[in-house]
C-alpha positions as CSV (number, residue, x, y, z in Angstrom):
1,X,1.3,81.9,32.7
2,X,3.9,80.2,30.3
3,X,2.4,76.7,32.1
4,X,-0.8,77.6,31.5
5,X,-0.3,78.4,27.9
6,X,1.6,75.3,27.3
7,X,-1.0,72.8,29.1
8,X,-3.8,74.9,26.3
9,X,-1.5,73.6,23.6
10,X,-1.4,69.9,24.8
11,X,-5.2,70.1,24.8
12,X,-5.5,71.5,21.5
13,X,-3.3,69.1,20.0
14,X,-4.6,66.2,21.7
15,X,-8.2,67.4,20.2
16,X,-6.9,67.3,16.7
17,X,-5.2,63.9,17.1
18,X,-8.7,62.3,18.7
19,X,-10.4,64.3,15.1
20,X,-7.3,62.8,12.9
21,X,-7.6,58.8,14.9
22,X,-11.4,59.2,14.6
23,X,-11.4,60.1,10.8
24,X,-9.3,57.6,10.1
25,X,-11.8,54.6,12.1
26,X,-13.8,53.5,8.8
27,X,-17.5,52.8,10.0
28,X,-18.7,49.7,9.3
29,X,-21.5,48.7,6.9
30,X,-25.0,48.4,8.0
31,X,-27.8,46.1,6.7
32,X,-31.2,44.9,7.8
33,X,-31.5,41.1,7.2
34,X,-34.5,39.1,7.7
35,X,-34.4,35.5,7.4
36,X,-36.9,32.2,7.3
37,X,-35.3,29.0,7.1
38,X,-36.4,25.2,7.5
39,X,-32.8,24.1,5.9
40,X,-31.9,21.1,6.5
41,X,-28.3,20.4,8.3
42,X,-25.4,20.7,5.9
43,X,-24.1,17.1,5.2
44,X,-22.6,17.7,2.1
45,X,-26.1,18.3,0.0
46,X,-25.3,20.3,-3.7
47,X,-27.0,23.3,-4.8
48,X,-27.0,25.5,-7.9
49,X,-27.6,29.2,-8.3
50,X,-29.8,30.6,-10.7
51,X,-30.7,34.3,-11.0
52,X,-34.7,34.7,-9.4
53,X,-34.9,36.7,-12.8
54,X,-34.7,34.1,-15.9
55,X,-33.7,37.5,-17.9
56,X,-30.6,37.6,-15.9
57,X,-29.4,34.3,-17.1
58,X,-25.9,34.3,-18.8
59,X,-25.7,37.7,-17.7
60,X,-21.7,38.4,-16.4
61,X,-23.1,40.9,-13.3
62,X,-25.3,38.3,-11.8
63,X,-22.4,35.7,-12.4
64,X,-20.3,37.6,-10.4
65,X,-22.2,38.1,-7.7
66,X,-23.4,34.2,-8.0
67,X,-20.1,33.1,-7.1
68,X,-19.6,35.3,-3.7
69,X,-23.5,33.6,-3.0
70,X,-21.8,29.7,-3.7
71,X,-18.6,30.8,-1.5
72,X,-20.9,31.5,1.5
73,X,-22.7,28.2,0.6
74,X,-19.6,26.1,0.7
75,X,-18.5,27.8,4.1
76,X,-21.6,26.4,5.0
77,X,-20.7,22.9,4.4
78,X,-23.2,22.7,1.0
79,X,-21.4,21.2,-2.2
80,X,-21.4,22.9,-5.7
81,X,-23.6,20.5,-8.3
82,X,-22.1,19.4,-11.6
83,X,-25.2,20.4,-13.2
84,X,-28.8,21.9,-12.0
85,X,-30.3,18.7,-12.7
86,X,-27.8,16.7,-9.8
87,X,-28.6,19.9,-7.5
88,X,-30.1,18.4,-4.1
89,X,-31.1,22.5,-3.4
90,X,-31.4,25.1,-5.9
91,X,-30.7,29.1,-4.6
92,X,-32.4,31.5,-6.1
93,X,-30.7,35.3,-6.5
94,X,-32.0,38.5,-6.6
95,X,-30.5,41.9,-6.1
96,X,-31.2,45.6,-7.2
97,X,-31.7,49.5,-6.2
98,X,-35.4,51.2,-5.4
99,X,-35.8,54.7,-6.0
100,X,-33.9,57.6,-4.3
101,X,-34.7,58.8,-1.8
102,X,-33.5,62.6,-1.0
103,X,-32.8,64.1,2.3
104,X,-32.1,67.2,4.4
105,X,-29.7,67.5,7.4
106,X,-28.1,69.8,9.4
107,X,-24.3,69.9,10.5
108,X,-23.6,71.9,13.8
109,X,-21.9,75.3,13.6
110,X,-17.8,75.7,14.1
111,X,-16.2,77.5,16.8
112,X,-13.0,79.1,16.2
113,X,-10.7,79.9,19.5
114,X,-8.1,82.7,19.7
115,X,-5.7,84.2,22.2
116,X,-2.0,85.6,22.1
117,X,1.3,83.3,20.9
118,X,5.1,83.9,20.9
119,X,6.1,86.0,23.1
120,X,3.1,88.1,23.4
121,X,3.7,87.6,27.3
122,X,6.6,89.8,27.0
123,X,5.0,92.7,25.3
124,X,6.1,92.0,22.1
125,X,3.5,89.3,20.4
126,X,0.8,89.6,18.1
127,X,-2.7,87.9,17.8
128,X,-3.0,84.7,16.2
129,X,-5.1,82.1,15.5
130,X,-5.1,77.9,17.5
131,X,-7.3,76.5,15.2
132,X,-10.9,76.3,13.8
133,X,-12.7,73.2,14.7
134,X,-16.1,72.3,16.0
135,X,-15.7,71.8,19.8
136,X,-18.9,71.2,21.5
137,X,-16.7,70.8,25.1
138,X,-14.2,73.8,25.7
139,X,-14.7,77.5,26.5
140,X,-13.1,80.0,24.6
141,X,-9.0,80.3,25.0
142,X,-7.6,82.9,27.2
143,X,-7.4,86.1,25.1
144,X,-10.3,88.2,23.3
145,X,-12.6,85.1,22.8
146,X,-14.3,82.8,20.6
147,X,-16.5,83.1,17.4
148,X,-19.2,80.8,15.8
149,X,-20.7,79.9,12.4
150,X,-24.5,79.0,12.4
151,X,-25.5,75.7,11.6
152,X,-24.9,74.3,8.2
153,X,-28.0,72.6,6.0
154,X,-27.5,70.5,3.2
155,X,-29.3,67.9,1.3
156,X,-28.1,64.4,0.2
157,X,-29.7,61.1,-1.6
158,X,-30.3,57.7,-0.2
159,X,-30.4,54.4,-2.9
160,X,-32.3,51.6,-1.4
161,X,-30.1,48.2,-2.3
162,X,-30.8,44.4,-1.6
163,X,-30.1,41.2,-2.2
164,X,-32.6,38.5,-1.8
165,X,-31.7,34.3,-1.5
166,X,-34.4,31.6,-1.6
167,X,-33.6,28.1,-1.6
168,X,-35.4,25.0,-2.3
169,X,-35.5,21.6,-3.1
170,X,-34.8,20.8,-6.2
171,X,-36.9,17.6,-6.8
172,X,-40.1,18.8,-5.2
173,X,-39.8,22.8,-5.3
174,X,-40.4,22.9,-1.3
175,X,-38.9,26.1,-0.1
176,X,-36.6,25.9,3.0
177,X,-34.9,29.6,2.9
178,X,-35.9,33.0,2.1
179,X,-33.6,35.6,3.3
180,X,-33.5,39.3,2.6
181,X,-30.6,41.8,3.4
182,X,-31.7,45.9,3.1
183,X,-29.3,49.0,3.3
184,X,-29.6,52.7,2.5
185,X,-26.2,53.4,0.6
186,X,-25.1,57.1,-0.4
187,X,-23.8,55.9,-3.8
188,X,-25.4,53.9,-6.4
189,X,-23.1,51.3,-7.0
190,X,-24.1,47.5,-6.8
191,X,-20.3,46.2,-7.2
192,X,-20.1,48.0,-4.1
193,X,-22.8,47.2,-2.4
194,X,-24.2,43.7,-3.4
195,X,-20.8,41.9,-1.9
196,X,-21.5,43.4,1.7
197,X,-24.9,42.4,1.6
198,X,-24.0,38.8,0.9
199,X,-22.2,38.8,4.2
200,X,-24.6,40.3,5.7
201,X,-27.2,37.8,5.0
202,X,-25.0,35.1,5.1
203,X,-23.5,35.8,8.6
204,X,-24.3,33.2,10.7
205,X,-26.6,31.5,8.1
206,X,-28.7,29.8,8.4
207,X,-29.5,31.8,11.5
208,X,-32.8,31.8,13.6
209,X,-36.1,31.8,11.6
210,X,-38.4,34.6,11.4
211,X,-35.8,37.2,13.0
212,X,-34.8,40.7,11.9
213,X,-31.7,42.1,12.9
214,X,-29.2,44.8,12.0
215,X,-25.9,42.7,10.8
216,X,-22.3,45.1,10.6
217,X,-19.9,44.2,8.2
218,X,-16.5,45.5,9.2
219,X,-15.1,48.1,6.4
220,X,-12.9,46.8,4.4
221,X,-9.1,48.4,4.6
């Protein structure tokens, strides 16, 4: 019996280290990205960024998040321009949040497994409680039983957020990108937000024309 009650312990602490190494895997960020491209290959060509909104212009926010959109350009093999007017390609920005969007959900109920510890084999323990954790897999420990709670609802808000590139010639205004990366974020924060979608959209860019794909950027540690 003492085996038995030993091996039970192994599996209840190896349940709460899988819970403690799975908390502590950050999930990666999600975005739709569409993309239409005729660009032409990168030989050294220079661009400038403006914002897509002339209102924007000069604003410190939309610098910021200029210069992550000229980084991915330069990985690209594309040259920043002294000036707009020596740009060969010009790259439009645009980025914001649509309205929330509220939700309901539903979290499973808890189980909560109890039996006898010490030396209650002996005649002389008491009850006492392994642990409360949700465990869809194992039956109730040896002892009285088991217990559940019913399942939980709740309610939580979406925020829409994207960041949209075009690109064209300067000299003639002939577009050669357009590229659009979506995500549904839990918290409205475009500091957040706006630098994941750049990778996003900028992962393998210029990437295959007229596709939509879901792109994952890895969580930052």
């Amino acid at each position: 019996m003492r085996e038995w009650v030993d091996r039970m312990n192994g599996r209840l602490v190896l349940g709460f280290a899988t819970l403690a190494l799975l908390s502590a895997c950050a999930t990666p960020f999600e975005a739709r990205v569409q993309r239409f491209q005729q660009m032409p290959p990168p030989q050294g060509q220079t661009f400038v960024v403006k914002p897509a909104d002339p209102a924007r212009e000069g604003s410190l926010e939309f610098q910021s998040y200029a210069n992550l959109v000229a980084n991915e350009m330069r990985a690209a093999g594309f040259v920043p321009a002294a000036s707009a007017a020596d740009s060969y390609l010009t790259v439009k920005l645009d980025f914001g949040v649509g309205p929330r969007e509220d939700r309901i959900n539903t979290r499973p109920g808890t189980v909560q497994h109890w039996g006898w510890y010490g030396r209650g084999w002996y005649g002389r323990g008491q009850p006492g409680w392994w642990g409360s954790f949700y465990d869809p897999f194992w039956g109730p420990g040896w002892g009285a039983g088991a217990s559940w709670s019913a399942p939980e609802v709740y309610s939580y808000s979406l925020f829409p957020t994207f960041v949209e590139v075009d690109i064209h010639r300067t000299a003639d205004n002939v577009q050669v990108f357009e590229g659009r990366a979506d995500s549904n974020t839990r918290v409205n924060d475009l500091t957040t937000t706006v630098p994941k979608l750049v990778t996003a959209l900028f992962t393998d860019f210029p990437g295959a024309s007229a596709q939509s794909k879901v792109v994952r950027v890895p969580a930052q540690r």
